[in-house]
C-alpha positions as CSV (number, residue, x, y, z in Angstrom):
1,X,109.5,137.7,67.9
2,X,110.8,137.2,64.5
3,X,111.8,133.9,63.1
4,X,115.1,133.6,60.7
5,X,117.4,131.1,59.2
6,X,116.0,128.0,57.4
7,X,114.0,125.8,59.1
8,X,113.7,122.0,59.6
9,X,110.6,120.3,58.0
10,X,109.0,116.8,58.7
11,X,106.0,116.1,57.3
12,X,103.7,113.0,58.4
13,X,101.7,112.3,55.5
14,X,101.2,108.7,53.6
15,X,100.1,109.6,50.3
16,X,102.6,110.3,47.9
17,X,101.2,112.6,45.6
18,X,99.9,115.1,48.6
19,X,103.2,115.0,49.9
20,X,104.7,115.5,46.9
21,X,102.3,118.7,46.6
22,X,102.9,120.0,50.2
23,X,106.8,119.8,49.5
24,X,106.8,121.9,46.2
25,X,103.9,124.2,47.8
26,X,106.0,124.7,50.8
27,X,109.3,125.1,49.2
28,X,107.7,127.4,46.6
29,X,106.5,129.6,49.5
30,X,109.7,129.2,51.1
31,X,110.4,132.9,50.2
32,X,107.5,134.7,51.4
33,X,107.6,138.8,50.1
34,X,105.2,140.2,51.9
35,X,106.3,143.7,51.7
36,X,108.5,143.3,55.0
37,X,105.5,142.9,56.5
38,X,106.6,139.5,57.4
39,X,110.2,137.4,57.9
40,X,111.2,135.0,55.4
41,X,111.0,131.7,56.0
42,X,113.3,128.9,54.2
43,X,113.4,125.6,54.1
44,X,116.4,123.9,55.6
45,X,116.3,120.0,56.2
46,X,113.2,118.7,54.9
47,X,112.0,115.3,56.8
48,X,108.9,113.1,55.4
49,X,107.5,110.2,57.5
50,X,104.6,107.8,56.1
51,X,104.0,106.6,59.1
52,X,103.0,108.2,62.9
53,X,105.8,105.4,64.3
54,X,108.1,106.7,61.8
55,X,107.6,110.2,62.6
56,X,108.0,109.3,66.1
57,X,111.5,107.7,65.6
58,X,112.7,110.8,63.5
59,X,111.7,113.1,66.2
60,X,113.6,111.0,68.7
61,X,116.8,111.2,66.4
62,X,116.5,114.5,64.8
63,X,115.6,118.4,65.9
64,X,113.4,120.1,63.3
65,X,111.5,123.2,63.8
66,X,107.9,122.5,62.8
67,X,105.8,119.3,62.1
68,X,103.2,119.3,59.5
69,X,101.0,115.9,59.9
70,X,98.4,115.0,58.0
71,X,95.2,113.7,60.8
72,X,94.9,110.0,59.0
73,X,98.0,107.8,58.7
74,X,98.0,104.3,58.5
75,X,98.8,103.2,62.2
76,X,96.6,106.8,63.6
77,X,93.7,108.4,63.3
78,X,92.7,111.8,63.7
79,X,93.5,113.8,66.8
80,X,95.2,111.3,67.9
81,X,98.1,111.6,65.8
82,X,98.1,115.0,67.2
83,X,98.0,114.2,70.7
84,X,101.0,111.8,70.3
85,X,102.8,114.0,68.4
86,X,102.8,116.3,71.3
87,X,103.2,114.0,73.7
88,X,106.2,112.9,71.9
89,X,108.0,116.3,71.3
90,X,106.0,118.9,73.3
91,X,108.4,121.4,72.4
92,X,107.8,121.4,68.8
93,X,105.2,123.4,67.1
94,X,102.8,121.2,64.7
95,X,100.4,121.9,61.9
96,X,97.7,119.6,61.3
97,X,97.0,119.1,57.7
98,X,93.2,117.9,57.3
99,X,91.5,116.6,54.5
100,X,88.8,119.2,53.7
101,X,87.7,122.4,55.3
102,X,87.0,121.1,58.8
103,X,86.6,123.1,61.5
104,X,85.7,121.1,63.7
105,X,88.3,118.6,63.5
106,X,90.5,122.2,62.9
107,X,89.6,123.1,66.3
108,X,89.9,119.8,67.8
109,X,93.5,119.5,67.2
110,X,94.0,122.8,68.5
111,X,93.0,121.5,71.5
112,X,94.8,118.5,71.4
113,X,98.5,121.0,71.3
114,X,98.3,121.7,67.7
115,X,99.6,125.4,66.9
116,X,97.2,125.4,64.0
117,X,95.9,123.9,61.4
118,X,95.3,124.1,57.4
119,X,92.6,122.9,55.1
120,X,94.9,120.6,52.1
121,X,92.6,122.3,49.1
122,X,93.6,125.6,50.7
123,X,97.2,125.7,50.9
124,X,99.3,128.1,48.8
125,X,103.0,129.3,49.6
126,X,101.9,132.2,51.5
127,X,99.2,130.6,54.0
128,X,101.6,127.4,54.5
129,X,104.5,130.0,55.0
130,X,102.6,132.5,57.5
131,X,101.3,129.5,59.5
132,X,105.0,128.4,60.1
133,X,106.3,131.7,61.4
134,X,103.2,132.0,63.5
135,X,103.2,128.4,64.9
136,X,106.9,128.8,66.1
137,X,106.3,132.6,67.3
138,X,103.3,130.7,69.9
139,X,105.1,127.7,70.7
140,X,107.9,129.8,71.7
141,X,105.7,132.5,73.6
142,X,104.0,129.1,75.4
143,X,107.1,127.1,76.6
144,X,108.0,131.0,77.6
145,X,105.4,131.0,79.7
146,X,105.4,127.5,81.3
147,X,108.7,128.3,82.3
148,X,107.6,131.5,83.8
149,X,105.2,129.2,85.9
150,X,108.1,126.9,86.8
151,X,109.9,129.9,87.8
152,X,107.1,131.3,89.7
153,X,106.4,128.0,91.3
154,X,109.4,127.5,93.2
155,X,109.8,131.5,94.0
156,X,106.8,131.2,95.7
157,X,108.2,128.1,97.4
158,X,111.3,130.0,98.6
159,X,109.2,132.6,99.7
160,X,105.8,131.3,100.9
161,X,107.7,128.3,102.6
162,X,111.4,128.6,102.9
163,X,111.7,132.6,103.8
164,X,108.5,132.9,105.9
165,X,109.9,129.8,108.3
166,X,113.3,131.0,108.9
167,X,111.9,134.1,109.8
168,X,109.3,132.5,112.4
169,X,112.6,131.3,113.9
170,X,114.0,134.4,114.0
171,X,111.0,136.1,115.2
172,X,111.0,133.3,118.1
173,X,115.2,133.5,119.0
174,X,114.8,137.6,119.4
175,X,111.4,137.1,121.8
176,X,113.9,135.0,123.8
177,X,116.5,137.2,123.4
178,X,114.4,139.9,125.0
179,X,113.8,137.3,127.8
180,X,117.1,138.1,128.5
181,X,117.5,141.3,128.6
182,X,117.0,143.6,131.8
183,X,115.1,146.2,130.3
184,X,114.4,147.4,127.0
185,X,117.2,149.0,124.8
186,X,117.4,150.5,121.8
187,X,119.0,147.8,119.9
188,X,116.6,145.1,120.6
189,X,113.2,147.3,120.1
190,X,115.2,148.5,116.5
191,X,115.2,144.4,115.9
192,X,112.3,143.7,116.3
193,X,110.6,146.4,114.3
194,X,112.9,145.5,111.9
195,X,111.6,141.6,111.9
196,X,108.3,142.3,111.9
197,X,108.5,144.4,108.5
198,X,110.7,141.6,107.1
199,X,107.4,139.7,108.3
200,X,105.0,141.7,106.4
201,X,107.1,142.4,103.2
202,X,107.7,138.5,102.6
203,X,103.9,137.8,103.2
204,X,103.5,140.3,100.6
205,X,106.2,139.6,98.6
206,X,104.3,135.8,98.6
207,X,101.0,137.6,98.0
208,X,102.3,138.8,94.9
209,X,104.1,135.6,93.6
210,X,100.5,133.8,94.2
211,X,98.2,136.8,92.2
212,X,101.2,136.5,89.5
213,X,100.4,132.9,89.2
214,X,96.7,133.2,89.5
215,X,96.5,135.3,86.4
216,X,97.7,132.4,84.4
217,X,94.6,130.7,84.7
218,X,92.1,130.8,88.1
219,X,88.9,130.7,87.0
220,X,87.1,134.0,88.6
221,X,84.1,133.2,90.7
222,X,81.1,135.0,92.3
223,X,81.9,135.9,95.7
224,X,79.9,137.8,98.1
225,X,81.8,141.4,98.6
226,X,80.8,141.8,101.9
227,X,81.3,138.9,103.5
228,X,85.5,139.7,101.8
229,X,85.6,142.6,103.8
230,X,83.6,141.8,106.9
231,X,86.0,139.2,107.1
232,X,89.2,141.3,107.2
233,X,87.8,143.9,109.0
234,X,86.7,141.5,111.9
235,X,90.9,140.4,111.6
236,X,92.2,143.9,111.7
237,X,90.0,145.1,114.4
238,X,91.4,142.1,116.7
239,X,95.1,142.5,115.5
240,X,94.4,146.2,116.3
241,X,92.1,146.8,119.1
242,X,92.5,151.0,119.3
243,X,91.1,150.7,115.6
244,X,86.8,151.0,115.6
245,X,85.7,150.0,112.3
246,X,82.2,151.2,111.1
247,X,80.9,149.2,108.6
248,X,77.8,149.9,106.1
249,X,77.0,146.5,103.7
250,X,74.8,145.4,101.5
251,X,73.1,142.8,103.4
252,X,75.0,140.4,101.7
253,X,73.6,141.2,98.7
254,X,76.3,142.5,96.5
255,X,78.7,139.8,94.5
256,X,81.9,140.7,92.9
257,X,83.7,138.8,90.4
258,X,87.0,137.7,92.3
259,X,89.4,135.3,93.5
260,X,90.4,133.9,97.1
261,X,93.0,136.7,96.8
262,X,90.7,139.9,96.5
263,X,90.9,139.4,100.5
264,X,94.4,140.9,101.0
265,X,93.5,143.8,98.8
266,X,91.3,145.0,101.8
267,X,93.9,143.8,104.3
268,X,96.9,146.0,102.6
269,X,94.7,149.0,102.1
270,X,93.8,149.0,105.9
271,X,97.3,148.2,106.7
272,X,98.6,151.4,104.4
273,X,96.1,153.9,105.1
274,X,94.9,153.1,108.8
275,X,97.6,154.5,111.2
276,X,97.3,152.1,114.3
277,X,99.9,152.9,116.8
278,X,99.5,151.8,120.4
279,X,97.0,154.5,121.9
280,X,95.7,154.6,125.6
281,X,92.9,153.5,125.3
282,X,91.5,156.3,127.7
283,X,92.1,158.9,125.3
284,X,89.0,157.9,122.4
285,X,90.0,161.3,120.6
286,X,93.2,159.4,119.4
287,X,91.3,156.3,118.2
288,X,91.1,155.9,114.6
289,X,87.3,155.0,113.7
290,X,87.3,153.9,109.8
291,X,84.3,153.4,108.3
292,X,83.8,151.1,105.3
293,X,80.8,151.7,102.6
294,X,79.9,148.6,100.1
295,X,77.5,150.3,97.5
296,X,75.9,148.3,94.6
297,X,74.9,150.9,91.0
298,X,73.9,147.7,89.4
299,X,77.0,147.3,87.2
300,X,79.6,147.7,89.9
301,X,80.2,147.4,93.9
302,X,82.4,150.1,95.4
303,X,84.2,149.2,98.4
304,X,85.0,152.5,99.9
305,X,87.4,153.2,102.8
306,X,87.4,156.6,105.0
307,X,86.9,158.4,108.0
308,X,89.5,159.3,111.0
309,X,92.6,157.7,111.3
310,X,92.9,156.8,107.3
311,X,95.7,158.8,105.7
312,X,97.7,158.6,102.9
313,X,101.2,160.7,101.8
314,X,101.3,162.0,98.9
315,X,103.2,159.3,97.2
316,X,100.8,156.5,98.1
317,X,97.8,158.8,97.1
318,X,99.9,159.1,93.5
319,X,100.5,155.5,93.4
320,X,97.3,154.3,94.0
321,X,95.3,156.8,91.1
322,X,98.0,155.3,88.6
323,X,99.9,158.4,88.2
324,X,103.6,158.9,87.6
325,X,105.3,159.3,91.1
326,X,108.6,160.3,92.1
327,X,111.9,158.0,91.8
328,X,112.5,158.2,95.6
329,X,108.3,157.6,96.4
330,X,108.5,154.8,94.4
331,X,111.2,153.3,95.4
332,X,110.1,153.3,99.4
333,X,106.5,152.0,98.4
334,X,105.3,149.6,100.1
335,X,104.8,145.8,98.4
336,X,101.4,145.9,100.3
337,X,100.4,148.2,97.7
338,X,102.0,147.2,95.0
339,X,100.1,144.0,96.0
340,X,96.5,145.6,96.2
341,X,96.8,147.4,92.7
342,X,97.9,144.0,91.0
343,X,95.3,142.2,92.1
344,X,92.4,145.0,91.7
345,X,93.6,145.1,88.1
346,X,93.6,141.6,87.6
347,X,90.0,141.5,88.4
348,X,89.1,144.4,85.7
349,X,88.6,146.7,88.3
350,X,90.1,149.9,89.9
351,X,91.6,151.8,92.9
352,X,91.2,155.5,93.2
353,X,91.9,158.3,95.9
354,X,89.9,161.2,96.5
355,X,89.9,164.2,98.9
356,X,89.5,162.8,102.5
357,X,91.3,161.2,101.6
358,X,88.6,158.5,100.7
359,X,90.1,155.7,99.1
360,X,87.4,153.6,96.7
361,X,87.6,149.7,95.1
362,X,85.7,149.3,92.5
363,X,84.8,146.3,91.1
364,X,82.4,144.4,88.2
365,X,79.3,142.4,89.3
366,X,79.2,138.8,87.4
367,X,77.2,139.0,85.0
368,X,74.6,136.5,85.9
369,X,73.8,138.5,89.1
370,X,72.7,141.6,86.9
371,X,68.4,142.1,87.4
């Protein structure tokens, strides 16, 4: 992101003299040459308040681009000119300007929604130029992503709330519909295969919305690995009783770093790779029998998934060790996957397929568990 044009200027500071040395500094530097290593930036309107109330009023009445404010003003004192800066105009990138080379009252206004921040006794045209471009480049990559949020937010509304109802209702009006019905047809079985996948693609598709969302800020936490797959395992098996799991743990011992979502990683990868069509029940040799191993090397816990019954086409096989796959495979991959990969990843960790196949999670212990 590159910033061009000249650029609007209000400075909060109430001594004469450094405003008067901020203005010539920063109109001096105006024209940065920094090889082309870095846009110009010029100095359009330039706006200068001696007061926090008066720099409050000229945001109200006036758009500029950037706010340099000194921390001490007559009616504010330190980060609290900040703060009510921001609160004021939270779309507007600000500079603090403090009085000596403080870093910790630096880093406290950073916190308080300043972009950055500039020792006075430093500032020279280039550092007072570079700090402009940059604090406008963040503040637009930040209200970028808030909006991505907002955006997120009410997708997963639509789709978590809005999707997954009206398809409960249709779900419930085709089981009456079948009420109905003499016998089985065709047309009706065709339905409701086709509901159910609309089913499990907008849980997914919701699945995804809420990992998307999580990597913008859930805090990781030490979770016990097998009581996450125990867990799904115990809700497959029931959904799917021709389906024997086999299942060797840890005892407990073994802790992942993870979120509440690291759950549906396992429940995707049994749904994709464990075929779990009606059997009769008489006929074992047609039973799938999975079996799960949780292994702990001390750095990492592997989750791995093999056995009879788990099988994967080609395409998913590619998919899931990350390598390039077909237009048409993925194109008819399943979201399930797509789901399982995103989240693995957002944990640090990683999926991969061997011969079996056998299909292994792997994932980092937290640090504080390490002997």
């Amino acid at each position: 992101m590159t910033v061009s044009g000249p650029l609007d200027v209000l400075l909060l500071e109430d001594n004469p003299d450094e405003a008067a040395l901020v203005e010539r500094v920063v109109r001096g530097g105006g024209s940065i040459d920094s090889r082309g290593q870095d846009p110009t930036v010029d100095v359009g309107e330039w706006y200068h308040a001696t007061s926090l109330a008066a720099a409050l009023d000229l945001l109200s009445r006036t758009s500029v681009d950037v706010v340099l404010s000194d921390l001490m003003v007559p009616d504010s004192r330190g980060v609290d000119t900040i703060s009510a800066l921001v609160g004021h105009a939270p779309t507007v990138p600000i500079i603090a300007l403090t009085s000596h080379d403080e870093t910790v009252a630096g880093t406290q206004t950073i916190e308080a929604g300043a972009q950055d921040y500039i020792a006075k006794g430093q500032i020279d045209g280039e550092l007072v130029g570079r700090a402009i471009r940059y604090a406008i480049q963040r503040k637009r990559h930040e209200l970028e992503v808030v909006e991505a949020n907002r955006r997120l937010a009410l997708l997963n509304r639509i789709i978590g709330h809005d999707i997954q109802r009206e398809m409960s209702v249709a779900v419930g009006w085709a089981g009456e519909l079948a009420t109905q019905v003499d016998e089985d047809t065709e047309a009706l079985e065709s339905l409701n295969d086709a509901l159910a996948n609309v089913v499990g693609f907008t849980d997914a598709a919701a699945d995804v919305v809420t990992v998307v969302e999580q990597e913008a800020g859930d805090a990781l936490e030490t979770r016990s690995i097998d009581a996450i797959v125990e867990a799904e395992v115990d809700w497959f098996a029931r959904e799917h009783p021709t389906v024997e799991f086999t299942v060797d743990g840890t005892n407990g011992e073994a802790t992942v770093l993870a979120t509440p979502m690291l759950g549906s990683v396992f429940e995707h990868l049994f749904a994709e790779a464990i075929r779990h069509h009606d059997r009769d029940r008489d006929r074992d040799r047609d039973r799938p029998r999975p079996h799960v191993a949780i292994t702990d090397d001390g750095d990492h816990v592997s989750v791995t998934l093999e056995g009879a019954g788990v099988t994967l086409s080609d395409g998913q096989e590619a998919f899931l060790n990350a390598h390039e796959t077909p237009t048409e495979s993925a194109r008819r991959m399943r979201t399930g996957l797509y789901l399982a990969t995103t989240v693995v990843e957002h944990l640090g960790g990683t999926i991969s397929v061997t011969p079996g196949p056998r299909i292994t999670v792997t994932l980092e212990r937290p640090p504080e568990s390490d002997s």
